[in-house]
C-alpha positions as YAML, in Angstrom:
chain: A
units: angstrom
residues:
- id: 1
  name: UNK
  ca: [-27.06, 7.63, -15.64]
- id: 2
  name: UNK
  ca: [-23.24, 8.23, -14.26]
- id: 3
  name: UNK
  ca: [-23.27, 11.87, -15.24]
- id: 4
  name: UNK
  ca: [-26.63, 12.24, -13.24]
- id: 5
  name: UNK
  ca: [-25.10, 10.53, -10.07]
- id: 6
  name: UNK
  ca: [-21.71, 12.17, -10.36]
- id: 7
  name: UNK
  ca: [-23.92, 15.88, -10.71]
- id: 8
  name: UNK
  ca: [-25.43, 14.42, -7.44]
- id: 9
  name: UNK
  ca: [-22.49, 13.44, -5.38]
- id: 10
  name: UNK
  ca: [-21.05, 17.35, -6.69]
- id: 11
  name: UNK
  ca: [-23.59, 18.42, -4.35]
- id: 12
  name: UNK
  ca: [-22.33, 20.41, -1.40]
- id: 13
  name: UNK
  ca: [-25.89, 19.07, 0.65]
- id: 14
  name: UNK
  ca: [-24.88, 15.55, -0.07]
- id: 15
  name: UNK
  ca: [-21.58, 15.85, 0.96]
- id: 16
  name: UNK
  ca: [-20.53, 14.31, 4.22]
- id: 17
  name: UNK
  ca: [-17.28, 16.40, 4.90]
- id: 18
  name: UNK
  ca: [-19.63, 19.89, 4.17]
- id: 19
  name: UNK
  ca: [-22.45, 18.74, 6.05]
- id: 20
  name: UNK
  ca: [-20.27, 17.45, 9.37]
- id: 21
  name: UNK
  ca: [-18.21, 20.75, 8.84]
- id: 22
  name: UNK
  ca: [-21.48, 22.80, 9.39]
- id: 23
  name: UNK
  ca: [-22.32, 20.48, 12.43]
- id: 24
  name: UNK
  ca: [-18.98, 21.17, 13.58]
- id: 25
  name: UNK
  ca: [-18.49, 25.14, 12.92]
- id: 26
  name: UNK
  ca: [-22.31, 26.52, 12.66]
- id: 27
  name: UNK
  ca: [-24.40, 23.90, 14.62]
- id: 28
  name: UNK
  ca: [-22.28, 23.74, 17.76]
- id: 29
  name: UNK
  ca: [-20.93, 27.39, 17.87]
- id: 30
  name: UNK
  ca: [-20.46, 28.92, 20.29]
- id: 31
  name: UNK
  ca: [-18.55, 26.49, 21.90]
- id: 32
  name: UNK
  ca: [-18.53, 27.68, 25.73]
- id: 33
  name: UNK
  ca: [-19.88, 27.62, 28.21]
- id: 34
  name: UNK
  ca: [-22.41, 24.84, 26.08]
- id: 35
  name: UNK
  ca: [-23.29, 24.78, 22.32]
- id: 36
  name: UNK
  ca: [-25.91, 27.56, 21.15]
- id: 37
  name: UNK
  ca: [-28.55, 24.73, 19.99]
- id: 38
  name: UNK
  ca: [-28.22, 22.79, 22.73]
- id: 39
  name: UNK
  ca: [-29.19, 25.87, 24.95]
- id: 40
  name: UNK
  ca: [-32.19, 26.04, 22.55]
- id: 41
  name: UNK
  ca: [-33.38, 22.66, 22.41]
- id: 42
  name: UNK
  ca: [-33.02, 22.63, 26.34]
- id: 43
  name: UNK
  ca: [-35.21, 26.43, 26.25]
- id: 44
  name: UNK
  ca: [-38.06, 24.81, 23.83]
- id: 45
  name: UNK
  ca: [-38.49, 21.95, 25.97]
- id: 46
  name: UNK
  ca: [-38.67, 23.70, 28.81]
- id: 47
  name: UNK
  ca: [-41.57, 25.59, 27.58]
- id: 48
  name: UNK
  ca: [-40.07, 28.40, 25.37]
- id: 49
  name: UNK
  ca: [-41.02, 30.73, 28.02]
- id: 50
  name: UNK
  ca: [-39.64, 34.53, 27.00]
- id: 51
  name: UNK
  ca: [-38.39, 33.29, 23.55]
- id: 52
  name: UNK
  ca: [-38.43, 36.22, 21.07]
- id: 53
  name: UNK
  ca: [-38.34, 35.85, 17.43]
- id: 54
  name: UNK
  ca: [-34.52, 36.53, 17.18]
- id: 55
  name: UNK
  ca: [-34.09, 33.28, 19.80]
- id: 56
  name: UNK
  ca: [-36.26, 31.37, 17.06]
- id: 57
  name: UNK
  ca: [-34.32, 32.38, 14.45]
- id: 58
  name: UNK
  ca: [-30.90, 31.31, 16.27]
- id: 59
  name: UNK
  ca: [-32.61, 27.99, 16.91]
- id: 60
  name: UNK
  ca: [-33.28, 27.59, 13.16]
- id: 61
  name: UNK
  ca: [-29.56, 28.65, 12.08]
- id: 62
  name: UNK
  ca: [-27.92, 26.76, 14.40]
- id: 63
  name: UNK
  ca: [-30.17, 23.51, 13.83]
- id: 64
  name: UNK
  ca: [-29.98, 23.34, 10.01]
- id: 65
  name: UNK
  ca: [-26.82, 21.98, 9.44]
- id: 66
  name: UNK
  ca: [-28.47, 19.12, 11.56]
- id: 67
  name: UNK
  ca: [-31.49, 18.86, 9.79]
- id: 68
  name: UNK
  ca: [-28.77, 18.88, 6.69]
- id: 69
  name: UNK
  ca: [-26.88, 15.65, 8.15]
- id: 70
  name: UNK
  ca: [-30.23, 13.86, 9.48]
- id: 71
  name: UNK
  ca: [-31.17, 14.19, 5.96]
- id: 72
  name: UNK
  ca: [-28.46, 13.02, 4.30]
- id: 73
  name: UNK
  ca: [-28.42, 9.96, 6.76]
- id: 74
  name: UNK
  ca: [-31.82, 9.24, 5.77]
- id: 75
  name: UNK
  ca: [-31.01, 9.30, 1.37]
- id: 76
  name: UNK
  ca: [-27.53, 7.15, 2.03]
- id: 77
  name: UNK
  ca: [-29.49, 4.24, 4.04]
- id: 78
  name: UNK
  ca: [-31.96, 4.44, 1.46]
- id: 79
  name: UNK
  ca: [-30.06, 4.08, -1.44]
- id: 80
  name: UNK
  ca: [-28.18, 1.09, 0.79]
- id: 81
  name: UNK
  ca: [-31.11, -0.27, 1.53]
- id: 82
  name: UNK
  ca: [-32.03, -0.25, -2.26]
- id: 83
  name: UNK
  ca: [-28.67, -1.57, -3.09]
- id: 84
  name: UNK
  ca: [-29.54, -4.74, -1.40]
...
């Protein structure tokens, strides 16, 4: 049972210093004049009007490393929770 959660926390995906690195470098690059997903998110909601598949794709890249940390999130207050 230890050598199956130490293989877990060996993980790179379950990893909070990878995972916030991502955020940091990948999901908020580049940097000025806002971050590239945020200029997304704002484009989507706005109706996706002109969005071409390349735009979709950027969306995807820079959004995964938040995906990655919202998932991570959701396994460490669930094995909390579990722990209780």
């Amino acid at each position: 049972m230890a050598s199956k959660e130490k293989q877990k926390s060996l993980n790179p995906l379950n990893s909070w210093a990878t995972i916030i690195l991502l955020c940091l470098v990948l999901g908020l690059a580049p940097f000025t004049p806002e971050p590239h997903v945020w200029g997304k998110i704002k484009w989507v909601l706005g109706g996706a009007d002109g969005m071409k598949l390349m735009d979709w794709g950027d969306l995807v890249l820079h959004g995964f490393p938040w995906l990655l940390l919202g998932r991570l999130f959701i396994l460490k207050v669930g094995t909390f929770i579990r722990g209780l």
